[in-house]
N, C-alpha and C positions, 0 to 999 in steps of 0.2 A: 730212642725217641724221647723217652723220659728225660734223658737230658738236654737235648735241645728245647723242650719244651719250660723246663725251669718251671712249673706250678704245678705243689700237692695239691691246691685245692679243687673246689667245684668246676668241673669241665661239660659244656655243650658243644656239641659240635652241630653246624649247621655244610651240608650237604644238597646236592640234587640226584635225582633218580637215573641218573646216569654215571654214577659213579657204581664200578665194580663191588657187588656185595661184598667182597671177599677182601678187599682195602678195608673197607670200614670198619669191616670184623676184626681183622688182624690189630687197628688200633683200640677198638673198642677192649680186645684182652690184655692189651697194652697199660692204658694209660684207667686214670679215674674218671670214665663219663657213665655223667647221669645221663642223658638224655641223648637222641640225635635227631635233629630238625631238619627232615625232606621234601624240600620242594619241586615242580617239577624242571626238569632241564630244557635249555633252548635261552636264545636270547630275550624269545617272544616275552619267556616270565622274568626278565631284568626289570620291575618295576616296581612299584607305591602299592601295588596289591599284592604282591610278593611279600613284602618291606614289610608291609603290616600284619599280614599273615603270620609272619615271625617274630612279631615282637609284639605281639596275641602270646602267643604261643609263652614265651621267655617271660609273658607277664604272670602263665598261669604255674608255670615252673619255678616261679619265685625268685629267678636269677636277678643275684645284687651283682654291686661295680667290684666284689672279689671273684666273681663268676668267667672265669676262661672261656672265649669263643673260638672254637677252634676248625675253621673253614679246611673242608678237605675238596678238593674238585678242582674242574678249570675254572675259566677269565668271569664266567656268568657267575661263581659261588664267590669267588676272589671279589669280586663286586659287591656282592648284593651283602655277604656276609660279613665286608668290610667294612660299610653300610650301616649295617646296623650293631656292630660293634663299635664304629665311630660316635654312633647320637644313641643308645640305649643308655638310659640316665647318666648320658653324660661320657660314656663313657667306659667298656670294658675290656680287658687286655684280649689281646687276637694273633692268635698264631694262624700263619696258612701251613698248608702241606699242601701242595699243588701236583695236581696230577695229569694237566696235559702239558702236549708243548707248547700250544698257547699262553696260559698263565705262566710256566717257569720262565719263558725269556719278555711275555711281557705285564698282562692281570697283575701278578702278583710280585712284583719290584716295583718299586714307586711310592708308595702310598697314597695311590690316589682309587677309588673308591666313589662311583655313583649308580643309579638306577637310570632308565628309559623313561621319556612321556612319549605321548603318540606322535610328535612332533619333531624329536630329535634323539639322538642318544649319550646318555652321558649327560642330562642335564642336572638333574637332582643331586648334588654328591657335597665330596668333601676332602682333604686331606686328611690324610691319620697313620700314622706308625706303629705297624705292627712288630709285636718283641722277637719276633723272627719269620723267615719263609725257611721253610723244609724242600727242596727239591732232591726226589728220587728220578732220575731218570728209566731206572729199573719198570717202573708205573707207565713207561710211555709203548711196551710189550703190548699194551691192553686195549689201545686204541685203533678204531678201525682208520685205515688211509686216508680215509677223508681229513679226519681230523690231524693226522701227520701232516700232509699239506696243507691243513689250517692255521697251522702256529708256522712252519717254512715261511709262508708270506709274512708274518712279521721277523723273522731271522732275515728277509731277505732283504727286508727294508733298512732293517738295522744296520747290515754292515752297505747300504746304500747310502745312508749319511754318515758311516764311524769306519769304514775298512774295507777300503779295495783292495786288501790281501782276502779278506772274509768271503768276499764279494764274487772274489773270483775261483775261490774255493770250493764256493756254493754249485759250481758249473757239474753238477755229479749228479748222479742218483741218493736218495736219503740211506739207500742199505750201503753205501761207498763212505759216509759220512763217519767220522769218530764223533757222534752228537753227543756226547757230555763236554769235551772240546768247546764243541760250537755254542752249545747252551750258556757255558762257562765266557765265551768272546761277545755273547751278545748280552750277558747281561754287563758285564764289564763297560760297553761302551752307552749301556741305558743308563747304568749308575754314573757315571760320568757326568752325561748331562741334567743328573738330579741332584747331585752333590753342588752343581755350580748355580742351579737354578729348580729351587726345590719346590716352590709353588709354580712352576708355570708361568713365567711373566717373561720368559725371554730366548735364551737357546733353549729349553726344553722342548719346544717347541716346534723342532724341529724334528721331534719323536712324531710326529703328526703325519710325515711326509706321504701321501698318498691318504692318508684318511678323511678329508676333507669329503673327497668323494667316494670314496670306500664305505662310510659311515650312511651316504646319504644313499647310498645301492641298499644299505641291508634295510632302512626305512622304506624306499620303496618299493621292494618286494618283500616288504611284509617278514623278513629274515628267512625268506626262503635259501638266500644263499648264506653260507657261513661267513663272519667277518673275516679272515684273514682270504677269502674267494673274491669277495668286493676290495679289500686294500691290495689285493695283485692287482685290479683291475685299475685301481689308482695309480696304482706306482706307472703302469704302462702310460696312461694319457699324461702322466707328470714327466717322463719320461720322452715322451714324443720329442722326432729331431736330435736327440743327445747324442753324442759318440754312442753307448752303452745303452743303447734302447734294442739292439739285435742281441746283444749276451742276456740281456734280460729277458727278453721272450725266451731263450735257450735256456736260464736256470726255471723258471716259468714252466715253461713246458717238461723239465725235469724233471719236476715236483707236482705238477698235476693240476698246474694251478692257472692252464692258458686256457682256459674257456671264456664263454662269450656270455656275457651280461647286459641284455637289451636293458634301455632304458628311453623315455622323454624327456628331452631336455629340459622345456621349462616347466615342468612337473619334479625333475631334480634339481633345479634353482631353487625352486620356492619351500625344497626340504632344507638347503642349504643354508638359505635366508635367519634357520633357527641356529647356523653352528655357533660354538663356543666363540669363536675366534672373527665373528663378527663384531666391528667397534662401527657405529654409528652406518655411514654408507662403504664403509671399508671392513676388507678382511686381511686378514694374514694368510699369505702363500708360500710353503716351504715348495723350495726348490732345489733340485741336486746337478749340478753342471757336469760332476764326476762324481764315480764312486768316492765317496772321504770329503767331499767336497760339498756343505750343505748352505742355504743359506735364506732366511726369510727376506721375503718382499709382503711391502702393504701396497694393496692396490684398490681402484675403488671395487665395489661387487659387481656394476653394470657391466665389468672388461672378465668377468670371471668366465664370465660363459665361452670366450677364446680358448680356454683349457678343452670345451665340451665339442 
């Protein structure tokens, strides 16, 4: 780990309370950290009181811009902690170690990086590159099933727009899976679309596919459900009609992830109203006609509610 990490100096690592004591310890004897910053876990604390909380905290620890931040968790620390090593003066180096399946195929490739308002998710952020991500698959032993079927629904999506070999692969139970394999196919085809479109401005954007309304479930149930439970439930109404809307309830239901999420409709419009990927009375609609096969439409917002 010491070599991937590439820095003798000052190390903090910021964490949440959900991470297995016994990771952190094992790096803690590892590597040179001063300190470890625990907040608590769940999406709920994706925020600006979070943010601050910790960069309180980094003010009273005296960490300068030679100060190593190093995020160990899933997609919430991958965020928050990416966050605030993006804007803390400017600026300090950030290694993740990610330790669900959630962040290793999606949180922590990218570099993209925000916090929640009450309003939307993902509004507050930033781009920033991190000098590595660490994934052990080894670490995904520790997770309870929920959360295996949490990161699934983003592997599912992913080879929804990059791999109907992926796609159809997936038609299994998780203990049937070679998942370092698959870990290794979905980031491959995320990295893809961020090599060619590294801010966001175009096919990335197609990494989106079903989070429109996935994002807008976990707002309004208050993140009772987990994100990758709200983005299966995307992917299905995105899905609706398609050839491949019956094998997708099948890998869906293989993974644990066909449940039902009541909502109001126009009470999820007007969560909607705040997505990223609104431009004036238009939004952006990824759409997948086949597995491998993706492609964005703008339409206006008033015809969105057709989706619903």
């Amino acid at each position: 780990m010491e070599r991937l990490i590439g820095h003798d100096g000052d190390i903090l690592i910021i964490t949440d309370d959900g991470v297995p004591k016994s990771i952190l310890t094992r790096i803690e004897q590892r590597l040179n950290v001063r300190a470890s910053i625990i907040f608590p876990a769940g999406e709920a604390n994706k925020n600006m009181t979070t943010f601050m909380r910790i960069t309180d905290r980094l003010e009273a620890l005296h960490a300068t811009t030679g100060t190593l931040i190093l995020a160990v968790g899933g997609g919430v620390v991958s965020d928050v902690a990416g966050f605030v090593a993006a804007t803390f003066k400017r600026g300090l180096p950030l290694v993740i170690v990610s330790t669900t399946l959630l962040g290793m195929v999606d949180a922590a490739i990218g570099g993209k990086f925000a916090v929640n308002t009450c309003h939307s998710k993902n509004t507050i952020g930033t781009f920033y590159t991190p000098r590595s991500v660490i994934i052990d698959p080894d670490t995904l032993s520790t997770l309870p099933k929920r959360q295996i079927a949490n990161g699934m629904a983003e592997i599912i999506k992913t080879a929804l727009i990059g791999s109907e070999t992926l796609f159809h692969q997936l038609n299994t139970s998780y203990e049937h899976l070679d998942i370092s394999h698959i870990i290794k196919q979905a980031i491959v085809i995320k990295q893809f679309h961020i090599d060619i479109d590294p801010l966001d401005k175009g096919i990335r954007k197609q990494l989106n596919f079903g989070h429109t309304i996935g994002h807008a479930l976990e707002m309004y149930h208050g993140h009772r459900y987990l994100h990758g439970e709200c983005v299966a439930k995307g992917l299905t109404v995105m899905a609706s009609e398609k050839d491949y809307e019956t094998e997708l309830h099948e890998i869906l239901r293989k993974h644990n992830l066909e449940i039902t999420i009541p909502y109001d409709k126009e009470s999820l419009l007007e969560i909607i109203r705040h997505d990223k990927k609104i431009q004036g009375d238009t939004i952006d609609v990824i759409e997948v006609e086949r597995p491998g096969n993706p492609f964005i439409k703008r339409i206006y917002f008033k015809d969105f509610e057709n989706y619903l």
